[in-house]
N, C-alpha and C positions, 0 to 999 in steps of 0.2 A: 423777785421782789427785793429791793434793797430801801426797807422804812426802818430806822435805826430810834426806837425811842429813847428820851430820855428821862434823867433822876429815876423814882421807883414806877415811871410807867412801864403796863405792858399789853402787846401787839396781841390779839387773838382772832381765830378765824372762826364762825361760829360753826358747831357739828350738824349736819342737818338729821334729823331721826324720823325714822316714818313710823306714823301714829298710824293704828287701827285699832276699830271697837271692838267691844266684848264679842259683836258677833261677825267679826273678822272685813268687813268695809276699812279700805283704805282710806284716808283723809285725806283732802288736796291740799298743796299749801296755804291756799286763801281760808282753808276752814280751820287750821291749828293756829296756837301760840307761840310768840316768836319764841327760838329755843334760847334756852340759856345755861346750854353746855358748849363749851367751846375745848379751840386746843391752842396752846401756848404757840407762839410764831416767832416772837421776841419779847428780852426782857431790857430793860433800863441799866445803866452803870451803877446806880446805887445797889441793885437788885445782887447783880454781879459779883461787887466790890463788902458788901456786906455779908460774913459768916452763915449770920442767923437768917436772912431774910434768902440767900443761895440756897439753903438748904430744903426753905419749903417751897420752894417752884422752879422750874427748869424748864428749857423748850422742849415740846411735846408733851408735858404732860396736858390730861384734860381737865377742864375746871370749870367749875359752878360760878355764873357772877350774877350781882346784882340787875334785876329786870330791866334799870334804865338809866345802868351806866356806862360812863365812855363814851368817844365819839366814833360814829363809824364815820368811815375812808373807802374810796373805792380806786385801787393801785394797780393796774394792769389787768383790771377787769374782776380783782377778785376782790370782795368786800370782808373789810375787817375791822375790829373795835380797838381804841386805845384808849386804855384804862387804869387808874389807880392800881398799884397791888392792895390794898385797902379794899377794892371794888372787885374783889374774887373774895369768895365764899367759902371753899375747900377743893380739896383735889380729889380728883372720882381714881380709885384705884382697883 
């Protein structure tokens, strides 16, 4: 993949998780929520270039973003969101 965003955007791929009920039934994906954990693919030159804002995301890490932001892209078959850093929520650790 070579998508390089720019200013404080960033590249995420979403995580897929598999849901099942209390009484152990798998979920297909037509029956869950689109997830909204992802993991970090790329970050922005602002991102980068600034101290404070380096310190709270890095590539890899995973993260929580807002339900209906970003645009997805779809780059050699694999689909991904780019997004505000503003439009991530916290980092799951």
């Amino acid at each position: 993949m070579n998508l390089r965003p720019l200013g404080d955007r960033v590249v995420i791929k979403k995580v897929e998780v598999e849901e099942k009920t209390k009484s152990g039934i798998v979920l297909p994906g037509s029956a869950k929520e689109e997830p909204q954990m992802a993991e970090v693919v790329a970050v922005g030159s602002d991102i980068l270039n600034d101290e404070k804002k380096k310190d709270q995301i890095k590539v890899g890490d995973k993260v929580i973003f807002s339900k209906y932001a970003g645009t997805e892209v779809k780059i050699d078959g694999e689909e991904l969101n780019v997004l505000k850093l503003s439009d991530i929520l916290a980092v799951v650790e």
